[in-house]
C-alpha positions as CSV (number, residue, x, y, z in Angstrom):
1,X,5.8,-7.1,24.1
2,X,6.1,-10.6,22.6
3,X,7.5,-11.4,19.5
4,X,3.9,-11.5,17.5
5,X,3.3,-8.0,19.1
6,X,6.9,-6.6,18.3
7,X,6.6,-8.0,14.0
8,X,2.8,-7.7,13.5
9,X,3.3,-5.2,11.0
10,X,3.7,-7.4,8.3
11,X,1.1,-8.7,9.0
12,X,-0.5,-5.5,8.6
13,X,0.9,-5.0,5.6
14,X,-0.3,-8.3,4.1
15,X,-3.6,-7.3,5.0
16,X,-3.3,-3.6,3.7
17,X,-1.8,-5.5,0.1
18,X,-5.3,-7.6,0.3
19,X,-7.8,-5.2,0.3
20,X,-6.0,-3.8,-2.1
21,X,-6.3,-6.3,-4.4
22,X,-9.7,-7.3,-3.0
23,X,-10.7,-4.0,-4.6
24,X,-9.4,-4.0,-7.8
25,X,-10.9,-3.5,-11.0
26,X,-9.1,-6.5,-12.3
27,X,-7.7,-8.9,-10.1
28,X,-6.3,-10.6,-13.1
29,X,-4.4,-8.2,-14.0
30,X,-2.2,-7.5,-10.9
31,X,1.6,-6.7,-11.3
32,X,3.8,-9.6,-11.1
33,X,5.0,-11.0,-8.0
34,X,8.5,-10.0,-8.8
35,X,7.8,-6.1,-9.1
36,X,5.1,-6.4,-6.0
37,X,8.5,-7.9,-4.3
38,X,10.6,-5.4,-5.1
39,X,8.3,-2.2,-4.5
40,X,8.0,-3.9,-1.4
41,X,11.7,-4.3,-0.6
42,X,12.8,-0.6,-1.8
43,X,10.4,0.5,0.7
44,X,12.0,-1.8,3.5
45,X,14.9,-0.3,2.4
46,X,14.1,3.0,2.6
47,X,12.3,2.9,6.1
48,X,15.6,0.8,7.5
49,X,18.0,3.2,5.7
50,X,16.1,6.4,6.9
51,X,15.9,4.9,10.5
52,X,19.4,3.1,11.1
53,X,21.9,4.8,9.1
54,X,22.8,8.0,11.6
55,X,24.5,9.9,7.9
56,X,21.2,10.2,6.9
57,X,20.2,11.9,10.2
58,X,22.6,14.0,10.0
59,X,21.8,15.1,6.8
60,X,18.5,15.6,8.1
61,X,19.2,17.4,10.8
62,X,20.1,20.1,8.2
63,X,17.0,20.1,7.0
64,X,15.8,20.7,10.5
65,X,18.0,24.3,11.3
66,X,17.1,25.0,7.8
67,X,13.7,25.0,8.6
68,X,14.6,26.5,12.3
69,X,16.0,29.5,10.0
70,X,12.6,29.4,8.3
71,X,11.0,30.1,10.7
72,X,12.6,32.7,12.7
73,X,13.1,34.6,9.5
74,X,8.9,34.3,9.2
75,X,8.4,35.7,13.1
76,X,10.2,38.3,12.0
77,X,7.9,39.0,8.9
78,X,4.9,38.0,11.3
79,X,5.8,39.5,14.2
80,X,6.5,43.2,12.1
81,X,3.0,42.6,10.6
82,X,0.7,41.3,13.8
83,X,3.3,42.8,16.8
84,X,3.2,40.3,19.6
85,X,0.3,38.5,18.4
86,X,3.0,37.2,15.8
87,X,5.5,36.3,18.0
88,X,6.8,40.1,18.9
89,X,7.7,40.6,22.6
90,X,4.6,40.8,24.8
91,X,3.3,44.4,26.2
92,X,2.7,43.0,29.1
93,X,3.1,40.8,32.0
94,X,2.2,37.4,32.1
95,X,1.1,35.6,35.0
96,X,3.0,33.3,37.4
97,X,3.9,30.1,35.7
98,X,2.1,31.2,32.6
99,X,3.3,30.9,28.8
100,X,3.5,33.2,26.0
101,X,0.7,32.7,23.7
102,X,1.0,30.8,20.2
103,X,-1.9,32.1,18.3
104,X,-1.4,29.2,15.1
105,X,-2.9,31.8,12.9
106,X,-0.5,34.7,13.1
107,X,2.8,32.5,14.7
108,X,2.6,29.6,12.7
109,X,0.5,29.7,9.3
110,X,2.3,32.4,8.0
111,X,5.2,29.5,7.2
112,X,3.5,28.6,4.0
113,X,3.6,31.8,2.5
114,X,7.3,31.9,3.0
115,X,7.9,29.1,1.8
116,X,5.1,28.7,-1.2
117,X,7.3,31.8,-2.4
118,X,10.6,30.3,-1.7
119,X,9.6,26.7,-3.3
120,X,8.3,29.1,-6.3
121,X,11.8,30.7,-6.3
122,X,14.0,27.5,-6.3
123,X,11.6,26.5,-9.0
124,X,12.2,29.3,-11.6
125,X,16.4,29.3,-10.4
126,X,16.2,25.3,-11.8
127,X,17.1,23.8,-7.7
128,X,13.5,22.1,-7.3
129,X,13.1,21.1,-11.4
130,X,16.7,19.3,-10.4
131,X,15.4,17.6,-7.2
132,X,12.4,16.6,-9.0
133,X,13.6,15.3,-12.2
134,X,16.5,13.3,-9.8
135,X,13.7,11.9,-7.9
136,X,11.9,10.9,-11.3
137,X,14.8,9.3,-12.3
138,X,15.2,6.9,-9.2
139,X,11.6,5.7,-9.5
140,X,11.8,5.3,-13.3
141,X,15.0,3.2,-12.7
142,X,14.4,1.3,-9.6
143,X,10.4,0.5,-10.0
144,X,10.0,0.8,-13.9
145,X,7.3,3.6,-14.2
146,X,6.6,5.4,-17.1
147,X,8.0,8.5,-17.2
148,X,5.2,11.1,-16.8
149,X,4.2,8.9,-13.3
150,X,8.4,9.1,-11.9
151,X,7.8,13.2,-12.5
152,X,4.4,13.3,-10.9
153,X,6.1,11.6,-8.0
154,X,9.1,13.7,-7.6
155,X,7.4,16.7,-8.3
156,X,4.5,15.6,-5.3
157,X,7.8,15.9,-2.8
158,X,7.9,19.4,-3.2
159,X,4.7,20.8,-4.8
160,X,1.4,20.6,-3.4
161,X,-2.0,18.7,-4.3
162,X,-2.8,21.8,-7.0
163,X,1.0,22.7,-8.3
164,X,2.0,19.0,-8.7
165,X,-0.7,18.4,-11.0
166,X,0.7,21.3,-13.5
167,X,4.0,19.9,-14.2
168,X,2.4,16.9,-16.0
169,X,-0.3,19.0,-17.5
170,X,0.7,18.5,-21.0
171,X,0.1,14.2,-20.5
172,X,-3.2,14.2,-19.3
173,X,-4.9,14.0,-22.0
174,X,-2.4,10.7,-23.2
175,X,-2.1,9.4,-19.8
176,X,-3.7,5.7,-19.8
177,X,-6.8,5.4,-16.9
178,X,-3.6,2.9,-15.0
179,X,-1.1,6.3,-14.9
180,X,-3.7,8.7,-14.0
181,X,-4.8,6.8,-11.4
182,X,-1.0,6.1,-10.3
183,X,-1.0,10.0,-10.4
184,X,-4.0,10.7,-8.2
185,X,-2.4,8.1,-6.0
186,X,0.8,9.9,-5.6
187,X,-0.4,12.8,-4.4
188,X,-2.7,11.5,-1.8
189,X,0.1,9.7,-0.6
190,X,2.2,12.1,0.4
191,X,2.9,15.9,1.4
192,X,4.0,19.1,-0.2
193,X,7.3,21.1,1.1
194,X,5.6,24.3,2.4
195,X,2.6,21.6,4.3
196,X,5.7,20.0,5.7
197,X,6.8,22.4,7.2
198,X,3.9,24.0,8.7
199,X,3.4,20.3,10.1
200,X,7.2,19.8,11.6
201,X,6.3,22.8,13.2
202,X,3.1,21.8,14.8
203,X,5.0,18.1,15.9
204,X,8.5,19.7,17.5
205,X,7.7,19.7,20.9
206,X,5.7,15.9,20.1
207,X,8.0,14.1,17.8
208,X,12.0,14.5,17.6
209,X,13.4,15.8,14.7
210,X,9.7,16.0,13.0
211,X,10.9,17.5,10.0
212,X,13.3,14.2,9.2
213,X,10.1,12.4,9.9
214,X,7.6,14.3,7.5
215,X,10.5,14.2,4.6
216,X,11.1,10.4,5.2
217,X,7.4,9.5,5.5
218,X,6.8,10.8,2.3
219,X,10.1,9.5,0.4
220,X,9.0,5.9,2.2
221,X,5.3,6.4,0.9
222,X,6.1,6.8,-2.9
223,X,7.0,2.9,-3.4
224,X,3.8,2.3,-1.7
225,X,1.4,4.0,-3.2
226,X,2.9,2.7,-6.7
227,X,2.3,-0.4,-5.5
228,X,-1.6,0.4,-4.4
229,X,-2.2,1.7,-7.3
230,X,-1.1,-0.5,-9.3
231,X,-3.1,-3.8,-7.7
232,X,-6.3,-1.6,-7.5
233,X,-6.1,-0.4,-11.0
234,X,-3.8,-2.2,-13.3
235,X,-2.5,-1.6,-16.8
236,X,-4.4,-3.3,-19.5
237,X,-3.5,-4.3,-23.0
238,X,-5.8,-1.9,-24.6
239,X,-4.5,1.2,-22.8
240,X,-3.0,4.1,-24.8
241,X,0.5,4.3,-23.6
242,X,1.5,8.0,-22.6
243,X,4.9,8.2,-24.4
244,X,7.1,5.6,-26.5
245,X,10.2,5.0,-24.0
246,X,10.7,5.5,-20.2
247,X,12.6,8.3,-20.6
248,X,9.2,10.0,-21.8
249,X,8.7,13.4,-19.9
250,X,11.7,12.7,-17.3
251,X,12.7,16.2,-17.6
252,X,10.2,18.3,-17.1
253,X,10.2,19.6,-20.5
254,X,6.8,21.9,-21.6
255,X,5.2,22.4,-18.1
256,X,3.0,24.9,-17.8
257,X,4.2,25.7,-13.9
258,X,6.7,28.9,-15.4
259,X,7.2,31.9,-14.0
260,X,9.0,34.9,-16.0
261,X,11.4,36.0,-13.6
262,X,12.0,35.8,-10.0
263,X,10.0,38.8,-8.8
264,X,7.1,37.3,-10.7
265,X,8.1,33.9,-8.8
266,X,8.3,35.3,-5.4
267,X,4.9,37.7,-5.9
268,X,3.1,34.4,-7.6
269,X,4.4,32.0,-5.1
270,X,3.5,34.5,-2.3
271,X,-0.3,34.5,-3.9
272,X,0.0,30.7,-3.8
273,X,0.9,30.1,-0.4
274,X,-1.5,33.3,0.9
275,X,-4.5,31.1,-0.6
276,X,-3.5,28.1,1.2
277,X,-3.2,29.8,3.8
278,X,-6.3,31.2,4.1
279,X,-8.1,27.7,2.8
280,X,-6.2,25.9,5.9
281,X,-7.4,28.7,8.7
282,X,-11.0,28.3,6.8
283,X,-11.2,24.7,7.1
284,X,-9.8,24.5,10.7
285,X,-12.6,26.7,12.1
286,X,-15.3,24.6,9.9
287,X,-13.7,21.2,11.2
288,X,-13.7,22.1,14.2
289,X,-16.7,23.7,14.5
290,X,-18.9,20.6,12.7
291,X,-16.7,18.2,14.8
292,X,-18.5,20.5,17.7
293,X,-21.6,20.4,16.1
294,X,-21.7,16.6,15.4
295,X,-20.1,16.1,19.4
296,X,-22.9,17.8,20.6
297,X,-25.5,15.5,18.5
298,X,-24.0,12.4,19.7
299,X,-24.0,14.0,23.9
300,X,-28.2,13.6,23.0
301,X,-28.0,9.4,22.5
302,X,-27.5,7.0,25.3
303,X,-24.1,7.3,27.1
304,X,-21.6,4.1,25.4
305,X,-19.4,3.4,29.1
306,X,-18.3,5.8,31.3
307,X,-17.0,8.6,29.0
308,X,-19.7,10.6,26.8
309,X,-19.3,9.6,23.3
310,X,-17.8,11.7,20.4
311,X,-16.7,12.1,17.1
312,X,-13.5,10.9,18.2
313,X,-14.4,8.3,20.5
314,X,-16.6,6.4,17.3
315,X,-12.9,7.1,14.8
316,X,-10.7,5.1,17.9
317,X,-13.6,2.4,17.4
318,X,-13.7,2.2,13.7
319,X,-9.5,2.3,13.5
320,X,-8.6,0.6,16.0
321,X,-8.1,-2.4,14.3
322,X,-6.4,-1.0,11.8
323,X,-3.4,0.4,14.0
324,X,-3.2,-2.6,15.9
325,X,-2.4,-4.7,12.7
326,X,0.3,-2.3,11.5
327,X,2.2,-2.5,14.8
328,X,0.1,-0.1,17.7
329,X,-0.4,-2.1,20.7
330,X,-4.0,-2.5,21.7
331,X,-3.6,-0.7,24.7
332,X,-3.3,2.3,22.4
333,X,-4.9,1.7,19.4
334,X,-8.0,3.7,20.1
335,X,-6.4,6.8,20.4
336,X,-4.6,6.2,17.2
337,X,-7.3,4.7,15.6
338,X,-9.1,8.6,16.6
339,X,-6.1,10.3,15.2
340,X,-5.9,8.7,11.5
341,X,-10.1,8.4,11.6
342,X,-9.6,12.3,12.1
343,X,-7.1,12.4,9.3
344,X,-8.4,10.1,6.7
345,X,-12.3,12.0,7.5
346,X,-11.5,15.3,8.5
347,X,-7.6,16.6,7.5
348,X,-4.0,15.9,8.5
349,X,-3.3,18.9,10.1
350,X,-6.3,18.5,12.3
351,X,-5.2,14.9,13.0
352,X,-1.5,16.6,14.4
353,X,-3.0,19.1,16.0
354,X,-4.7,16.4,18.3
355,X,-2.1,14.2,18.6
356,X,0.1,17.3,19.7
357,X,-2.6,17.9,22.0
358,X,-2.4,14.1,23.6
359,X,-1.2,13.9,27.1
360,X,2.4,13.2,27.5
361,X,2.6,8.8,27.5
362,X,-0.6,8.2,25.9
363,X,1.7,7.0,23.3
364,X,5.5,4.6,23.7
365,X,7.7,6.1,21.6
366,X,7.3,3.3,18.6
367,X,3.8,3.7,18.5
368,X,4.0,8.2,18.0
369,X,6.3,7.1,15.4
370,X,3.9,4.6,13.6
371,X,1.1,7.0,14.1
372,X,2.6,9.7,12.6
373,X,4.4,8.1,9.4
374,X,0.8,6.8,8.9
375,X,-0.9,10.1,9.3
376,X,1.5,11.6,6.6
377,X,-0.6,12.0,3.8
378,X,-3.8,14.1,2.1
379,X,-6.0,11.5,1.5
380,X,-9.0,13.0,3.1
381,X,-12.1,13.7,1.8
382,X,-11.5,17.4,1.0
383,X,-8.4,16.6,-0.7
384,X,-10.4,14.3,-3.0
385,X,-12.7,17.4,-4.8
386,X,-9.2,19.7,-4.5
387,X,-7.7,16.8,-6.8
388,X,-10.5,16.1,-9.0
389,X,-11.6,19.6,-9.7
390,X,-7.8,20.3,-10.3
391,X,-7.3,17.6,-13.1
392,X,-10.5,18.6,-14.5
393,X,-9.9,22.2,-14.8
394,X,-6.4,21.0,-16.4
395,X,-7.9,18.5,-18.5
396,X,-11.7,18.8,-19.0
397,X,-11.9,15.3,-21.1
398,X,-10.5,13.3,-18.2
399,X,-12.7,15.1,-15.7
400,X,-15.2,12.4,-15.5
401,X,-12.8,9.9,-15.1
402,X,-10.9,11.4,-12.5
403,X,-14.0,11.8,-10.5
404,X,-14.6,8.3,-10.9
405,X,-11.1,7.7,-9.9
406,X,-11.2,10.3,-6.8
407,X,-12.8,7.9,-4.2
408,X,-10.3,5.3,-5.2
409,X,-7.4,7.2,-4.8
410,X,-9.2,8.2,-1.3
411,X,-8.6,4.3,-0.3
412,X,-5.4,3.9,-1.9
413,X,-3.8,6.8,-0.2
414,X,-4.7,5.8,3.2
415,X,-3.8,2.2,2.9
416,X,-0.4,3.4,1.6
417,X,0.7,5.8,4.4
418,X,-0.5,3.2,6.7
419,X,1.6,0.9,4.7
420,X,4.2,3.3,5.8
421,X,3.9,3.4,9.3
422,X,3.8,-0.1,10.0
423,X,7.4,-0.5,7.7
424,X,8.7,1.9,10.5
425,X,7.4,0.0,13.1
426,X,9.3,-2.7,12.0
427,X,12.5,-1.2,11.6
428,X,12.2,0.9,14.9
429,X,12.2,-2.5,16.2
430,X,14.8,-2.4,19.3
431,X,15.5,0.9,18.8
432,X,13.0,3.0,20.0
């Protein structure tokens, strides 16, 4: 690998930044080159912290028994419930060489009831309105946000594409169209607690220490997708400004996500995380099964080279380029181009659960890396009527504005995490 090959994200980067801007509603209107600068450094700095500094490791390899405990604690709920089909000893003997069966339904899923009820807990206790409001306070200081945008992002670290929305429902209907949009951005940019874990989970036997990773790809994606947003929809003079100062709504003061006491937390939390759990099984079998569907179309036309062509095949063509320029050699840029064509299209989880499907080597260890930092993220298409249809049932005056808005964010949210992955490229340079 030359030296071109070994820095070329930046120069996907610099091409990510120019279709951003390429895009925007008003090119004249841009940020100044000092703040694009320093959105740009902090997330440098954050992806070279994250990677070199072995503390922050270790702290994250607390995270990583933490969610180990998780999770033994949910096969114990699971395996009660479902027997062995949840993880309880089998009643029977396997064959020869075989493996016991991991049925990602009853074995792994469950994880985000537990832990919607446990995030809902730690919320009413004050331990995730403290994380949050800390977080706000870092972007507010550090990249100069208004206040109700540093909560949305702190509070998109922890809550998911639905409950984030609800702790800045009372600014809505002040937000300029510059902070919704920055809002909207936010959470397609990165991943809620209880989805990061069911994802770490899926990645453990894939990616080392895959819960580090899915935290840290999500802390290094909040610079960027500030940044996005702001070049494709910048503030303008005429904009209402959503509070008077910065401070403005930096501590989570009149939210409407309140629960009465903890039973009503755990039970509500529990209701949460048992409807995303039954959206994510309902839209696994429907991807899969149009993914089928549309596989089986494509088998009609004229073979395209040796192998038959797919769904995925046409994604690795369409992507390719895009992982080469933020650091994926060309020898493997097809099948990452197929995994984030799958994720941007289709879903994220569907996007791990084929690159945990990958043979062993299909990847170098740099390039799983880069994949999956850029794979980190919601913006899919699904997620864009979720967010809409949330913000509009919130705030019905901004409905047709955030549906306007929706597609946007799509773009921005995918340029951002792939923003992401090619900053780790770079600073996995040598060491991975």
């Amino acid at each position: 690998m030359d030296l071109f090959d070994q820095l070329r994200g930046v120069f996907g980067i610099a091409v990510l930044l120019s279709i951003a801007w390429a895009i925007s509603e008003d090119r004249s209107g841009r940020p100044g080159w000092r703040w694009i600068t320093g959105a740009l450094v902090l997330q440098g700095a954050l992806a070279l912290v994250i990677v070199r500094v072995p503390f922050v490791w270790d702290l994250m390899a607390y995270a990583n028994e933490g969610v180990s405990a998780i999770e033994r604690a949910t096969l114990d709920g699971s395996s009660y419930m479902f027997g062995y089909l949840g993880g309880a000893p089998l009643p029977f003997e396997l064959k020869e060489g075989g493996d016991a069966p991991l049925i990602i339904a009853f074995q792994i899923l469950p994880l985000v009831i537990v832990f919607s009820a446990l995030a809902a807990v730690l919320w009413h206790w004050g331990v995730l309105k403290w994380l949050v409001n800390g977080l706000s306070f870092l972007l507010r200081r550090t990249l100069g946000v208004s206040g109700v945008v540093g909560l949305s992002g702190g509070a998109n670290m922890f809550l998911g594409v639905v409950e984030s929305p609800l702790v800045v429902r009372a600014y809505f209907a002040k937000m300029s169209r510059a902070e919704l949009f920055q809002v909207m951005v936010l959470a397609m940019s990165t991943i809620s607690g209880a989805i990061l874990i069911l994802y770490a989970t899926t990645l453990r036997d894939t990616v080392d220490d895959a819960v580090g990773h899915m935290i840290s790809a999500s802390l290094v994606s909040l610079p960027a997708a500030l940044l996005i947003a702001k070049l494709m929809v910048p503030g303008r003079p005429d904009d209402t400004a959503t509070e008077t100062g910065p401070e403005a709504g930096a501590e989570g003061e009149d939210v409407s996500l309140k629960y009465d006491s903890s039973i009503d937390a755990i039970v509500k939390g529990t209701m949460d995380g048992m409807q995303l759990f039954l959206a994510v099984i309902a839209v696994i079998i429907v991807v899969f099964a149009l993914v089928s569907l549309t596989d089986q179309i494509l088998a009609l036309l004229p073979l395209v080279g040796e192998e038959p062509l797919t769904l995925k095949r046409i994604f690795g063509w369409l992507f390719a380029p895009l992982m080469w320029a933020i650091g994926v050699p060309w020898a493997e840029a097809q099948a990452a181009g197929g995994i984030m064509g799958t994720k941007a299209i289709l879903n994220e989880y569907v996007a791990y659960l084929e690159l945990a499907a990958l043979p062993e080597g299909t990847f170098s260890p740099r390039s799983l890396l880069i994949v999956t930092y850029a794979v980190c993220g919601v913006a899919n298409l699904a997620s864009v009527g979720l967010l809409v249809s949330t913000i509009g049932t919130l705030c019905p005056e901004r409905r047709a504005e955030a549906a306007g808005l929706g597609m946007k964010s799509w773009i921005a949210g995918n340029i951002a995490t792939a923003m992401t992955g090619a900053w780790i490229g770079l600073v996995t340079f040598g060491s991975v």
